[in-house]
C-alpha positions in Angstrom: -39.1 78.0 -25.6 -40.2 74.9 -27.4 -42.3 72.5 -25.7 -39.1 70.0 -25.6 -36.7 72.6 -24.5 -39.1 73.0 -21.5 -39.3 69.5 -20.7 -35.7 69.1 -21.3 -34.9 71.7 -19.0 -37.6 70.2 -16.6 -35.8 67.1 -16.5 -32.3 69.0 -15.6 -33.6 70.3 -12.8 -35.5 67.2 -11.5 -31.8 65.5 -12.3 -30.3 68.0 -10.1 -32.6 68.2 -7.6 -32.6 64.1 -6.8 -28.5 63.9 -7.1 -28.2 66.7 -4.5 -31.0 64.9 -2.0 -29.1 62.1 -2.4 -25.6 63.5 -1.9 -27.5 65.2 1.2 -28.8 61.8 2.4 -25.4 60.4 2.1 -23.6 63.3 4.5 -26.4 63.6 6.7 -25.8 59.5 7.2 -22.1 59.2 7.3 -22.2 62.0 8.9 -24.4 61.4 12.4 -22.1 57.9 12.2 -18.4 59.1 12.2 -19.6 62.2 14.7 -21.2 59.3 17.2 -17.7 57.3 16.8 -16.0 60.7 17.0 -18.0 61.4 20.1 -18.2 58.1 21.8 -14.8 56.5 21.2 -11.7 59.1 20.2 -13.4 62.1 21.8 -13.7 59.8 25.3 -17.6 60.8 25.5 -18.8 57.6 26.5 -22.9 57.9 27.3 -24.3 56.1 24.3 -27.9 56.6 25.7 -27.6 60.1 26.6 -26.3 60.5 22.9 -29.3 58.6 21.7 -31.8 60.9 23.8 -30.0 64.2 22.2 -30.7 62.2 18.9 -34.5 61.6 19.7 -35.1 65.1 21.3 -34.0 66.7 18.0 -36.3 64.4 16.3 -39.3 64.9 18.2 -38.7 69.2 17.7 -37.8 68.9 14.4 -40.6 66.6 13.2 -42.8 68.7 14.6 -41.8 72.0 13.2 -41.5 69.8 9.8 -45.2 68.7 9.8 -47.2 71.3 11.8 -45.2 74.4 10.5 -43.4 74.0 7.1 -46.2 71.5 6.5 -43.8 69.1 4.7 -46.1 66.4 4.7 -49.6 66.0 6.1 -49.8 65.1 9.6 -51.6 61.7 10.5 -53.6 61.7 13.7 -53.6 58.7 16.2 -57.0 56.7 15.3 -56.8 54.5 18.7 -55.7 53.5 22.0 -53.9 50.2 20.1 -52.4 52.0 17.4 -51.0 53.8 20.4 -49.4 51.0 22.1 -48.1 49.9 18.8 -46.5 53.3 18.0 -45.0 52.8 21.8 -43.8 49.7 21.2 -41.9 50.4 17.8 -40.2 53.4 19.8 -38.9 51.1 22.3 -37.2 48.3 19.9 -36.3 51.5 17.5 -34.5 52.8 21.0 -32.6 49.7 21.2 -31.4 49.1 18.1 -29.8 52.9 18.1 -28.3 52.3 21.7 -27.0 49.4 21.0 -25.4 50.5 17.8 -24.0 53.8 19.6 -22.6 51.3 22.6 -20.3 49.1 19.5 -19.1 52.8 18.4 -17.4 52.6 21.7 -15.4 49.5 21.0 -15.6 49.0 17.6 -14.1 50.7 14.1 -16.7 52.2 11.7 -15.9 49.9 9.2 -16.2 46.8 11.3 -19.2 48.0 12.2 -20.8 48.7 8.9 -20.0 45.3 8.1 -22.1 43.8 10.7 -24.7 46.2 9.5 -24.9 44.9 6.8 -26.5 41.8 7.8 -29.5 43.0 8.3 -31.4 41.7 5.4 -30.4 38.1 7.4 -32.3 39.2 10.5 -34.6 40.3 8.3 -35.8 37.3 6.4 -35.7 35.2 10.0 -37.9 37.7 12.0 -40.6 37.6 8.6 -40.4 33.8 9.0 -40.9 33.7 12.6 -43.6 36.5 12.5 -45.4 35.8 9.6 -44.5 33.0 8.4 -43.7 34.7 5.1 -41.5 32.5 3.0 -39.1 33.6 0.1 -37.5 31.4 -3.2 -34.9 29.4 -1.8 -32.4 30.8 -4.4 -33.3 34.0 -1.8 -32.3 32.2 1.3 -29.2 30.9 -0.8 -28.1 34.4 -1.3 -28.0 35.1 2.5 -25.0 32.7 3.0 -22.4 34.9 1.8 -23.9 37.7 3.6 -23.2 36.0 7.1 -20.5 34.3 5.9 -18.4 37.4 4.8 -19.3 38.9 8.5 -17.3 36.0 10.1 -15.1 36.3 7.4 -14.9 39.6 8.3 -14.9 39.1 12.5 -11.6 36.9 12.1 -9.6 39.4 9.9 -10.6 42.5 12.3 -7.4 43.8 14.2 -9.9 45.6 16.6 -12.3 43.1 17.1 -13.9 43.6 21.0 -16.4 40.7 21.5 -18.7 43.3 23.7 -19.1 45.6 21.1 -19.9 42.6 18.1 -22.4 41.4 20.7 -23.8 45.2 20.9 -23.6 45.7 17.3 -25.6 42.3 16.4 -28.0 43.1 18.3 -28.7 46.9 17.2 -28.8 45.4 13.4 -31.1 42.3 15.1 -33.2 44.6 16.7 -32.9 47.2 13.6 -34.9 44.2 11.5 -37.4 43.4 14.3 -38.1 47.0 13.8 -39.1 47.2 10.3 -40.9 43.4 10.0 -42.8 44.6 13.6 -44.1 47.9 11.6 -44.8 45.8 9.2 -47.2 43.7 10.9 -48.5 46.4 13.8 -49.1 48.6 11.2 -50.5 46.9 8.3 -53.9 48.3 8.8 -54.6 50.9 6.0 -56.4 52.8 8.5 -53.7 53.0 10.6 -50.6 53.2 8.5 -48.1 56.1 9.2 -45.4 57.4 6.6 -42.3 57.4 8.3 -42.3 61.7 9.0 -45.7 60.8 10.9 -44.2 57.5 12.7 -41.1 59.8 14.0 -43.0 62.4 14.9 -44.9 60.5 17.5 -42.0 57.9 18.0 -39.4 60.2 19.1 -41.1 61.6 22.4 -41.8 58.5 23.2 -38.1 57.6 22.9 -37.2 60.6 25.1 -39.8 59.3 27.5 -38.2 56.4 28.0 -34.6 56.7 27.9 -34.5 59.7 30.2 -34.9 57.5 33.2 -32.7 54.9 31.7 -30.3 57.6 30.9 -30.3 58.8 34.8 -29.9 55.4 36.5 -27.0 53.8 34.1 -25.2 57.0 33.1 -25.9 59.4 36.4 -23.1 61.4 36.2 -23.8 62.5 32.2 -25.4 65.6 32.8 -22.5 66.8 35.1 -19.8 66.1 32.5 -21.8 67.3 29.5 -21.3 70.8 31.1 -18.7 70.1 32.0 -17.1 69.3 28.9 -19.5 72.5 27.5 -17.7 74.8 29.8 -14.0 73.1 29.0 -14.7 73.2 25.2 -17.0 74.8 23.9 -17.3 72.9 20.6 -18.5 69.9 22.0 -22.3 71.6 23.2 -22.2 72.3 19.1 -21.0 69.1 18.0 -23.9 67.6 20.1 -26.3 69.9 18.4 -24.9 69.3 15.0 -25.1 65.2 15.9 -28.7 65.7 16.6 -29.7 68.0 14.4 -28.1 65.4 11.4 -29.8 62.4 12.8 -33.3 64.1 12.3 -31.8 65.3 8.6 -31.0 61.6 7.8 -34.4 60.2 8.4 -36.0 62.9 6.7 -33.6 63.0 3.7 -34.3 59.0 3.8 -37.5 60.0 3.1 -37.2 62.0 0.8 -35.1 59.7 -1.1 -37.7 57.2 -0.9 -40.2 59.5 -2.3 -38.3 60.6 -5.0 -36.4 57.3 -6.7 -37.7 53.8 -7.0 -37.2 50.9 -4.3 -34.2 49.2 -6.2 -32.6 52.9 -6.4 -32.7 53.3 -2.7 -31.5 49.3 -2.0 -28.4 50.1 -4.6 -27.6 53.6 -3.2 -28.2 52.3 0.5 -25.1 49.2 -0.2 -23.1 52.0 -1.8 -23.4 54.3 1.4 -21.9 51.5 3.6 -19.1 50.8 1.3 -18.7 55.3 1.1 -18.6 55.3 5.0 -16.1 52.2 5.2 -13.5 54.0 3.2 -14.3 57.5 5.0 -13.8 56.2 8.5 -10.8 54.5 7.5 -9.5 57.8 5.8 -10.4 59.7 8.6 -9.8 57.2 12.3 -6.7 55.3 10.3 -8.1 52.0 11.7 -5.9 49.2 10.3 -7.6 46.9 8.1 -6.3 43.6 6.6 -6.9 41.5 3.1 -9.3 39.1 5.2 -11.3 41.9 6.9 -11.5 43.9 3.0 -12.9 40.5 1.7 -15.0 39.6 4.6 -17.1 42.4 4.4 -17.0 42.8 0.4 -18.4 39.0 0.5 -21.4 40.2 2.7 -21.9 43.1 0.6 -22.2 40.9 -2.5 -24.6 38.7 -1.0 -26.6 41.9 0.2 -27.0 42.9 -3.5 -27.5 39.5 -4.5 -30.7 39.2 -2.1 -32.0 42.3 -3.0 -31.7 40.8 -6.4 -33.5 37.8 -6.2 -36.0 39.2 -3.8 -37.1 41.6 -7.0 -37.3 38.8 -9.3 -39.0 36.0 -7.4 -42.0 38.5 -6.2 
């Protein structure tokens, strides 16, 4: 074989190899999202934080097995006592962002709430002002109106519009943001920066740690229905499993993905899962939509792209 028949056939495989972690990440994503709706709202199993504990218990087991066994990436060792308490502290705003997402599940469609998602880059940009004072081209800040604006759009045209769960789902993508610009900042020492295998390997027990308690006193009765429910139908012990088992997968297929394409790549293919898992739900739950809510969240997803856009080319 010629030298450009090998590297040919090279490229093939690399070719295949990305579109299938990709099509994995998008599964693993959509996936965990219409089994928690599935779960939390049609299937009547209403313990969000429970749920999220399952979630972070598979994560801690699974992240270790990953690094220490199968050696998927090196492991990073815990330097110091702060780095600790920083580690601690991005588990607990990581825990409420996913709570409060799995709460809106309850009362909200998927699609409505992929459209409030998608405002994170807004929360973003605010907490990096407030933070660090870090200020971007005001042709950037420009591009964040539609973004907002196609949410209320959006809010108005939304046949199943519960104010609890907006409230709930604002503040998950709020608190999703504080997440990333807070890593960002706690972690900006080279000495004691994690990749993100690393940061969820010694996130997650942390998580488990703290949402046990909280998990006893607001939802005491979970455990009881959970076998309950186990015992009734059997499916759901499984569909718990498989819930938990594909949150860890989209995190480490995220990963992946990040590993192996470029930063635009991941921005366009992340505004194209939302859009994917929008149409799914609706295929799937038959949640009406209308012409303003279609528009509404079209608008933000513009002005998602746009940002991303500008954010490139003023850097």
């Amino acid at each position: 074989m010629s030298a450009a028949a090998a590297h040919s056939a090279a490229s093939r495989k690399q070719a295949v190899f990305i579109t299938s972690l990709i099509v994995l990440w998008y599964a693993t994503n959509i996936g965990v999202l219409l089994l928690n709706k599935f779960l939390l709202s049609n299937y009547g199993f209403a313990y969000p934080i429970f749920l999220t504990m399952c979630h972070m218990s598979a994560c801690a087991v699974l992240s270790y097995v990953s690094i220490i066994f199968l050696k998927i990436v090196p492991v990073q060792r815990i330097k110091s006592r702060h780095q600790f308490i920083r580690i601690a502290t991005l588990s607990i705003v990581f825990c409420a962002s996913v709570v409060g997402g799995n709460i809106s599940l309850r009362y909200l469609p998927v699609s409505f709430n992929q459209a409030v998602g998608a405002t994170t880059p807004f929360f973003t940009a605010l907490f990096a002002y407030l933070m660090t004072l870090k200020r971007e081209a005001w042709v950037t800040y420009g591009c964040l109106v539609p973004v907002v604006t196609g949410v209320v759009i959006a809010s108005g045209g939304e046949p199943g519009f519960h104010l609890y769960g907006f409230i709930m789902c604002i503040s998950a993508t709020a608190a999703r943001a504080f997440k990333s610009v807070l890593q960002g900042v706690l972690l900006s020492n080279e000495g004691e920066r994690l990749n993100s295998m690393n940061l969820m390997l010694y996130m997650s027990p942390i998580a488990v740690i703290v949402l046990l308690p909280v998990a006893i006193f607001m939802e005491p009765n979970v455990f009881g229905v959970a076998i309950s429910l186990g015992l009734e139908h059997k499916f759901v012990l499984f569909l718990l499993l498989l819930n938990s088992a594909m949150a860890y997968g989209a995190n480490l297929c995220n990963f992946l993905v990040t590993k192996h394409t470029s930063a635009l790549t991941l921005q366009v293919l992340g505004n194209a899962k939302g859009a994917v898992a929008v149409v799914i739900s609706i295929l799937i739950f038959h949640n009406p939509v209308t012409f303003m809510g279609i528009f509404g969240y079209t608008m933000t997803v513009m002005g998602v792209v746009a940002y991303g856009e500008s954010k490139r080319r003023y850097k």
